[in-house]
C-alpha positions in Angstrom: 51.0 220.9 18.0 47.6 219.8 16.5 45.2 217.4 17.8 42.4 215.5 16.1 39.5 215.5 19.0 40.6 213.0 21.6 43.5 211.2 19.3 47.1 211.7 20.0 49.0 215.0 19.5 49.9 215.4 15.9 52.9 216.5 15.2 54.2 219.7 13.0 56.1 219.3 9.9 60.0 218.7 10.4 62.1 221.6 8.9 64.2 219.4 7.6 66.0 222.0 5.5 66.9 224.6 7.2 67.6 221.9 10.3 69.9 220.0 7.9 71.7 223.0 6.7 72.7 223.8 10.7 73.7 221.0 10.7 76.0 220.8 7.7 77.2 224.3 8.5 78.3 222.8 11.4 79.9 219.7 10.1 81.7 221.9 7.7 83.1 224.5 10.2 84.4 221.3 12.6 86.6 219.8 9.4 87.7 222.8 8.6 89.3 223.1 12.0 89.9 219.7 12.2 93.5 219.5 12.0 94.5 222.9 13.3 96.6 221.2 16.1 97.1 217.2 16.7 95.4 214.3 18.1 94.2 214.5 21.0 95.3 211.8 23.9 92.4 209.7 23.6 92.3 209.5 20.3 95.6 208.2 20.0 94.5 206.0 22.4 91.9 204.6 20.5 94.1 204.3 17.0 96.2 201.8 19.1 93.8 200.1 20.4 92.0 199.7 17.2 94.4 197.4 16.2 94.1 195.1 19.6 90.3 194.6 18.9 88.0 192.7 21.5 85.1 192.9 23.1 85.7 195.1 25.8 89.1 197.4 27.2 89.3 198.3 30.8 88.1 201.9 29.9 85.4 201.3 27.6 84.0 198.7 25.2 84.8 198.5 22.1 82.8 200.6 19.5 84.9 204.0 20.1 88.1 202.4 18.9 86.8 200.8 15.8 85.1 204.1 15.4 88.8 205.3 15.3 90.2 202.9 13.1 87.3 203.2 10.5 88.4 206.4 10.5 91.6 206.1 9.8 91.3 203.2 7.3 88.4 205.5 5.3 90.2 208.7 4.9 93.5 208.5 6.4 95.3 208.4 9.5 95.8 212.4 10.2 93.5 214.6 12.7 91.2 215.1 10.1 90.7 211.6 9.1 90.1 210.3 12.5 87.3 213.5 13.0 85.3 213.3 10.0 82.8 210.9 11.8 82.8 212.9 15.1 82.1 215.8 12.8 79.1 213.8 11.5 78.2 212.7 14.9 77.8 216.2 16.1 75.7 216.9 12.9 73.8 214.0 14.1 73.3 214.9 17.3 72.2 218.3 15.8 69.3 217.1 13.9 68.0 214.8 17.1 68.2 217.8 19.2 65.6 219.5 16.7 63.6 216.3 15.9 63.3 216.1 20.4 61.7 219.6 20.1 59.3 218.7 17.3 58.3 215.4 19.2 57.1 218.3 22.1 55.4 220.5 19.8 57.7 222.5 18.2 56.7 224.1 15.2 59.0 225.0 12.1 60.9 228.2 14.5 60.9 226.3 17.2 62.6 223.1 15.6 65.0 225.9 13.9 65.5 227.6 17.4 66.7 223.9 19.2 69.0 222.8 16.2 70.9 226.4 16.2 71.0 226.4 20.0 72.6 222.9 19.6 75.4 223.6 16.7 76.0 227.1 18.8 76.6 225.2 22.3 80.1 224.2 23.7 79.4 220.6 24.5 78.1 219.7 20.7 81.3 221.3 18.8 84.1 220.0 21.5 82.4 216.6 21.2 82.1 216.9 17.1 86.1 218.0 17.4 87.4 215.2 18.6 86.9 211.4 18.7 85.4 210.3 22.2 83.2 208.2 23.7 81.3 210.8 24.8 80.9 211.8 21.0 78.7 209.2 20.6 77.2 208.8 23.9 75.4 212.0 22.8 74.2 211.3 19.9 72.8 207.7 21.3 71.5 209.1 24.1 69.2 211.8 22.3 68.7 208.8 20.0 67.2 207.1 22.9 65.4 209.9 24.3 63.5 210.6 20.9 62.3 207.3 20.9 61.6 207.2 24.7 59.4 210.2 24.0 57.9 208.9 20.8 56.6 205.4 22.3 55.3 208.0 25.5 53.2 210.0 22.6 51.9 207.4 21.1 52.2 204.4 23.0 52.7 202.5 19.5 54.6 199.0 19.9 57.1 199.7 16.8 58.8 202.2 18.6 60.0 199.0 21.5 62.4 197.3 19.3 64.2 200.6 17.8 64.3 201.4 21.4 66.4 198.1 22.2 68.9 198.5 19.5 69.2 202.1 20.2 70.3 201.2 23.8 72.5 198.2 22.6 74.2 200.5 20.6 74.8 202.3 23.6 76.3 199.9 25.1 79.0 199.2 22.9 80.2 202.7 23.4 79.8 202.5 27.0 78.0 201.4 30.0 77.0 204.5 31.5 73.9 204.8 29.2 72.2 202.1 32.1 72.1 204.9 34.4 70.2 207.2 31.6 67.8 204.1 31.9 67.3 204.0 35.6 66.9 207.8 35.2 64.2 207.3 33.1 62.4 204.6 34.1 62.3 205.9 37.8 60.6 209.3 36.1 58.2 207.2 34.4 57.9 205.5 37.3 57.0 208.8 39.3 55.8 211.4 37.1 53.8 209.0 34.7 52.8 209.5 31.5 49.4 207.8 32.4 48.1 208.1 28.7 48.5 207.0 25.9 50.6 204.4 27.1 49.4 200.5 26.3 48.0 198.4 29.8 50.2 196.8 32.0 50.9 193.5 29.8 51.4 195.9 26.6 54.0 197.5 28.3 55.7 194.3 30.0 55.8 192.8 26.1 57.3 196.1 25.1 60.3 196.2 27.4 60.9 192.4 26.6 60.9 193.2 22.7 63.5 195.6 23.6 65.2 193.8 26.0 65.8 190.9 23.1 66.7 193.6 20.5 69.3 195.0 22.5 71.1 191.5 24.1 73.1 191.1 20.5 74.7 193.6 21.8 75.0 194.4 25.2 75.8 190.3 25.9 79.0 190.1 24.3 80.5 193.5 26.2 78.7 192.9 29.7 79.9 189.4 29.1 84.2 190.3 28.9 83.5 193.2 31.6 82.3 190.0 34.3 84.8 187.7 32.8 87.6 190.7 33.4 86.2 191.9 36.6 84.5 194.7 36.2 87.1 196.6 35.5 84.9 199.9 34.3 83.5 199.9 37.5 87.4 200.2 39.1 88.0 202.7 36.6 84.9 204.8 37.8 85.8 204.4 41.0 89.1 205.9 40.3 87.5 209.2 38.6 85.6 209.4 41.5 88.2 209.6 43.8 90.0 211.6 41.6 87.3 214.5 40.7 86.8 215.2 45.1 83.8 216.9 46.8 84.5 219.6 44.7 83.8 217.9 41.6 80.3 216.9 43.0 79.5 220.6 43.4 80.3 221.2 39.9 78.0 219.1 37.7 75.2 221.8 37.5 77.6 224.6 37.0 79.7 223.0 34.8 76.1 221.8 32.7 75.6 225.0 32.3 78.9 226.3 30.8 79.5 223.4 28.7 76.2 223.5 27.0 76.8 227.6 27.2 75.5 230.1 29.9 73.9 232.1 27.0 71.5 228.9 26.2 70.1 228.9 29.6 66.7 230.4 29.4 66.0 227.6 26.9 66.4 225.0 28.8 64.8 226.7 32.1 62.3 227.3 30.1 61.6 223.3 28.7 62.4 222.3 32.6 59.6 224.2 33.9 57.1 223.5 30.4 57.7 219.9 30.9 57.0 220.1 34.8 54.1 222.1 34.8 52.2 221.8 31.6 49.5 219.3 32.1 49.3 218.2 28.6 53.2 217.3 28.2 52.7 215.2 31.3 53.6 212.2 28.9 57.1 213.7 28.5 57.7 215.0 31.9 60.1 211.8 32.8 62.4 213.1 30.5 62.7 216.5 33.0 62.3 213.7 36.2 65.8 211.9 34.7 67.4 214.4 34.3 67.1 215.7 38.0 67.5 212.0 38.8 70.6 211.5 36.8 72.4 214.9 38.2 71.8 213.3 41.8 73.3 210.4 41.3 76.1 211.8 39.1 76.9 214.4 42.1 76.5 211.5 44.9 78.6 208.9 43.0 81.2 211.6 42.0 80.9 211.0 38.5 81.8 213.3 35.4 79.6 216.3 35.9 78.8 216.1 31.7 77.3 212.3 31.9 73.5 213.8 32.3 74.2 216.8 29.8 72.5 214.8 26.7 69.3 215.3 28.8 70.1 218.9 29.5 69.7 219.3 25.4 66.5 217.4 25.7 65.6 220.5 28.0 66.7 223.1 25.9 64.8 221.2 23.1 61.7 221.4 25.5 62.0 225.2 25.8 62.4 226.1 22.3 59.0 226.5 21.7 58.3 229.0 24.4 60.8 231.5 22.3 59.3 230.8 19.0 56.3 233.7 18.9 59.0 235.7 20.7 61.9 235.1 17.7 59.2 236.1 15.1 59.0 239.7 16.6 63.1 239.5 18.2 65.3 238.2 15.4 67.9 240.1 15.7 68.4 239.7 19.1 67.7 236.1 18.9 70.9 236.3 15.8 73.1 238.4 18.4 72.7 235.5 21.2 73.3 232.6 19.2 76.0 234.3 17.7 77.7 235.0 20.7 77.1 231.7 22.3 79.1 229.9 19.1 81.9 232.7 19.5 82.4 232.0 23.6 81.8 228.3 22.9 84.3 228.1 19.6 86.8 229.4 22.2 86.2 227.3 24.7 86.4 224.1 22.3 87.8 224.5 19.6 91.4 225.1 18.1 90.9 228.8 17.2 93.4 229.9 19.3 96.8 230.1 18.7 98.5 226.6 20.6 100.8 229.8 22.8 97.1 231.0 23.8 95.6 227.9 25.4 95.4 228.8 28.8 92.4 230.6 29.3 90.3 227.6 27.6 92.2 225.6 29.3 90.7 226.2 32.4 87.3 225.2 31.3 87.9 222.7 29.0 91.9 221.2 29.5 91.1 218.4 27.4 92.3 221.6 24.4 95.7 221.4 25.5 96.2 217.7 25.0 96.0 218.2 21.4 99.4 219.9 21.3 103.0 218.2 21.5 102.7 214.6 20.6 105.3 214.4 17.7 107.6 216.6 20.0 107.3 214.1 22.7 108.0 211.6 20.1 111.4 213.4 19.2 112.4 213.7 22.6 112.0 209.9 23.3 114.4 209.3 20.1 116.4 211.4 21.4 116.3 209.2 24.5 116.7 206.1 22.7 120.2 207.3 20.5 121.5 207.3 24.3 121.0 203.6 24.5 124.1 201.8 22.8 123.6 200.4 19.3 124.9 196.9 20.9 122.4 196.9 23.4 119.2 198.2 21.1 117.9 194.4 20.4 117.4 193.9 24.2 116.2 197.3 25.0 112.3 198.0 26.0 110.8 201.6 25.6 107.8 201.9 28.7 105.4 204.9 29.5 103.5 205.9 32.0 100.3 206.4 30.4 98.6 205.7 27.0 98.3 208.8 25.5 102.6 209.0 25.4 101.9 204.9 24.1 99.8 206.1 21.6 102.2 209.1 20.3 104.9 206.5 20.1 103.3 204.3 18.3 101.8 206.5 16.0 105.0 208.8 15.6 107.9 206.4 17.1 108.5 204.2 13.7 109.6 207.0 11.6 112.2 207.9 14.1 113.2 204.6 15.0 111.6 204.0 17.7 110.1 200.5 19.0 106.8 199.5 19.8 106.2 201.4 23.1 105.0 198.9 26.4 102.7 200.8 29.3 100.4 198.8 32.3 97.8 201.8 31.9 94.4 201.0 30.8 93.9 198.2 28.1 97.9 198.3 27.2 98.5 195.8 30.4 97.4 193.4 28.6 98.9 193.8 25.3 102.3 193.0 27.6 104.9 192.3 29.2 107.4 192.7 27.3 109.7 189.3 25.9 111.5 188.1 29.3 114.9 187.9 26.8 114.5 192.0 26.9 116.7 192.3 29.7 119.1 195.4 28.6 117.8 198.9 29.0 114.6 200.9 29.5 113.7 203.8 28.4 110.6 205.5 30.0 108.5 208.1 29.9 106.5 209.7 31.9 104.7 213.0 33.0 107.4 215.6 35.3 107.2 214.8 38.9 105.5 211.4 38.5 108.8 209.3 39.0 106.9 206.4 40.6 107.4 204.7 37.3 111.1 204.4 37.8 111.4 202.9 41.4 110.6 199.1 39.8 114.0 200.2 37.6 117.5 200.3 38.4 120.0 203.0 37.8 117.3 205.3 36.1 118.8 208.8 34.9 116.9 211.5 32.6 118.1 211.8 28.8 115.7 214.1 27.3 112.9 216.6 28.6 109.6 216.8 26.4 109.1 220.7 25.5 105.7 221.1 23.2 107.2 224.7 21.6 104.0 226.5 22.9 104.2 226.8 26.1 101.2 224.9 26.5 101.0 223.6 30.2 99.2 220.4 29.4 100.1 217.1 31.1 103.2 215.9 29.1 105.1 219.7 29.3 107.9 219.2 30.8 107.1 215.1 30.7 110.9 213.5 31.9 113.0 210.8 29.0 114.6 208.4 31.5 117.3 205.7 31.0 117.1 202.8 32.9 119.9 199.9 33.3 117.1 197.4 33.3 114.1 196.0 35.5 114.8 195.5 38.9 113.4 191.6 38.4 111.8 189.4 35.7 108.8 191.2 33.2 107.0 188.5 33.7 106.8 189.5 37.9 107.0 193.0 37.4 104.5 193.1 35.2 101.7 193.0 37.5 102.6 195.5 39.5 102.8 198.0 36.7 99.0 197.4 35.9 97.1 201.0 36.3 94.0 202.4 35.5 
């Protein structure tokens, strides 16, 4: 990084080509697997709820769903379709990751270094295969760390209200990006920069700009999320519970494998550059947050990938540390990155044969999800011929979760099948069904969880959901049950079959 006497830091040229072509390579690679196997659960998820649009769900608000249907609607409903943006998201994401490393000095290796570390790590290919929130949670987040770090450089004004929409983006896609802002603020807060940021009132305009730039926004989805509740915060709550003290000891370890173990003496190496290196002490909240954020993510029991975007901000960080040691170690520096995207293709992507899945299953199980909708779809028709003709019209077809909705709903009309009813998630409230559907019900849900059928009467299994792979994912083995009917009104049982 040049300087000009006592101005700011001066930054290096971007390599935008051989950065961009990374990141196309990548792009390329994730269509091309694209539609290997099927949706995942999520994304079907989202193509339902793409079509029940509002300003918030009880999961999430609302950009991921639209994201879904645009989609869809721009190059077809299939796997592939649905992907393309994640694809470009990752590419995205890609490109940030490289432009993070320039904003701390990087030169043209070292800018090359973080955006071939980024398309080569686990977390940015299993985000750019499949449509998730935290697909472009990433890609915001670096978003808003760039920026962070570019108003820290320079302390210039016009970065404020980029900052703002940047973050109200963010919170379209979902709320968690507020903690990435306590993170950060509380390192500014402790680690400085002390120069060149603007005095006091400078700074109090700045956040206010941004404040305004982002309210668009963030008003509308915090707005539905207090008129409904809360209900993200119940839903957190329940992944809390869920993930256990052992989940809490995982969020470093599991950092570390889903960015990729091979990648780890980059990131190290920006954590201790940014710590200790008296003339990046403008950047060093960045390092702050993200020992921050992994505190709070391990005390609240949160998902131990919410802090990884910072983790890549890291790695960025420590790129140029390796570049004078890539000039004179290329080959070695080829071998590694080469053998982090072979472990991490394996662990994210559909490379595999769908028979082989249990190995990445057990470090990423969100792989296996992809397999067995339409034969889960089959099984329910299957279900449903058992239902007499006569008795069809007043039939209601339930599940017990929204990724079996979804697959009904996106495979259920070819075979017949009616629209499919569930209380999980933001399905409660596209319910109950009509109070005149009083004949039968068929349900669905996951082996062993019969819960579902105890507010039924006379409930006895039709069909039994087998994928063809052997894949042991959550809806193996998932149970086709024929009810005689409710066991009172829909209208009262209704709001006992709300779940999140």
């Amino acid at each position: 990084m040049r300087t000009r006497g006592d101005a700011q830091p001066r930054l290096e040229p971007f390599a935008a080509g051989p950065v961009g072509g990374i990141a196309a390579a990548a792009a390329a690679l994730l269509i091309t697997l694209s539609g290997r196997y099927g949706f995942h659960r999520d994304e079907l998820y989202f193509l339902l709820a793409g079509r029940h649009p509002a300003w918030g769900y009880p999961d999430q608000p609302p950009l991921t769903p639209q994201l879904a249907r645009l989609g869809a609607e721009l190059f077809g409903a299939t796997p592939t379709g649905v992907r393309i943006l994640p694809a470009l998201l990752a590419a995205a994401s890609i490109t940030l990751t490289a432009l993070i490393a320039r904003e701390l000095g990087a030169g043209r290796g070292g800018q090359v270094l973080a955006a071939g570390a980024a398309a080569c790590s686990g977390y940015v290919l299993g985000n750019g295969h499949l449509l998730s929130t935290a697909t472009f949670d990433l890609t915001a987040w670096l978003t808003i760390i760039l920026l962070t770090l570019r108003l820290a450089r320079t302390g210039e004004a016009r970065w404020w209200p980029l900052l703002g929409v940047a973050v109200g983006g963010a919170l379209l896609n979902k709320l968690l990006v507020l903690g990435l802002l306590v993170a950060l603020a509380a390192g500014a807060l402790t680690a400085g920069p002390r120069r060149p940021f603007p005095p006091r009132r400078h700074t109090v305009l700045g956040l206010l700009t941004a404040l305004l730039a982002a309210l668009p926004f963030a008003l509308p989805v915090l707005g539905w999320q207090a008129a409904h509740g809360w209900p993200e915060l119940t839903v957190a709550q329940g992944l809390s519970a869920a993930g256990g003290a052992g989940g809490r000891l995982l969020v470093l370890p599991m950092q570390a494998l889903q960015l990729s173990p091979l990648l780890a003496p980059l990131w190290l190496a920006g954590l201790s550059r940014l710590l200790r290196r008296p003339e990046l002490r403008w950047a060093r909240p960045v390092a702050v947050a993200w020992v921050l954020l992994c505190l709070l993510v391990t005390a609240a029991g949160g998902k131990p990938y919410y802090p990884i975007p910072l983790l890549y901000a890291l790695t960025a960080a420590g790129c140029e540390s390796y570049a004078h040691w890539v000039r004179e170690h290329r080959a070695k520096l080829a071998g590694g990155l080469l053998a982090a995207l072979l472990t991490s293709s394996l662990a994210a992507l559909p490379v595999l044969p769908a028979s082989a899945l249990a190995a990445p299953m057990t470090v990423d199980p969100d792989i296996g999800e992809e397999v067995g909708w339409p034969e889960l779809a089959r099984a329910t028709a299957t279900g449903w011929a058992a239902v007499p003709a006569e008795q069809r019209a007043a039939a209601v077809l339930v599940t017990a979760n929204y990724g079996e909705a979804g697959a009904l709903a996106r495979y259920g009309p070819a075979l017949g099948l009616p629209a499919p009813y569930s209380g999980h998630m933001g399905l409660h409230a596209w319910g109950p069904p009509p109070a005149t559907a009083t004949g039968p019900v068929l349900l669905v849900h996951p082996a062993g969880h019969t819960d579902l059928e105890h507010h039924f009467t006379a409930c006895h299994p039709v069909a039994r959901v087998d994928n063809g792979h052997g894949t042991a994912n959550t809806e193996q083995h998932a149970a086709v049950v024929l009810c005689a009917g409710p066991d009172r009104p829909w209208a009262d049982l209704w709001p006992l079959l709300r779940r999140y």
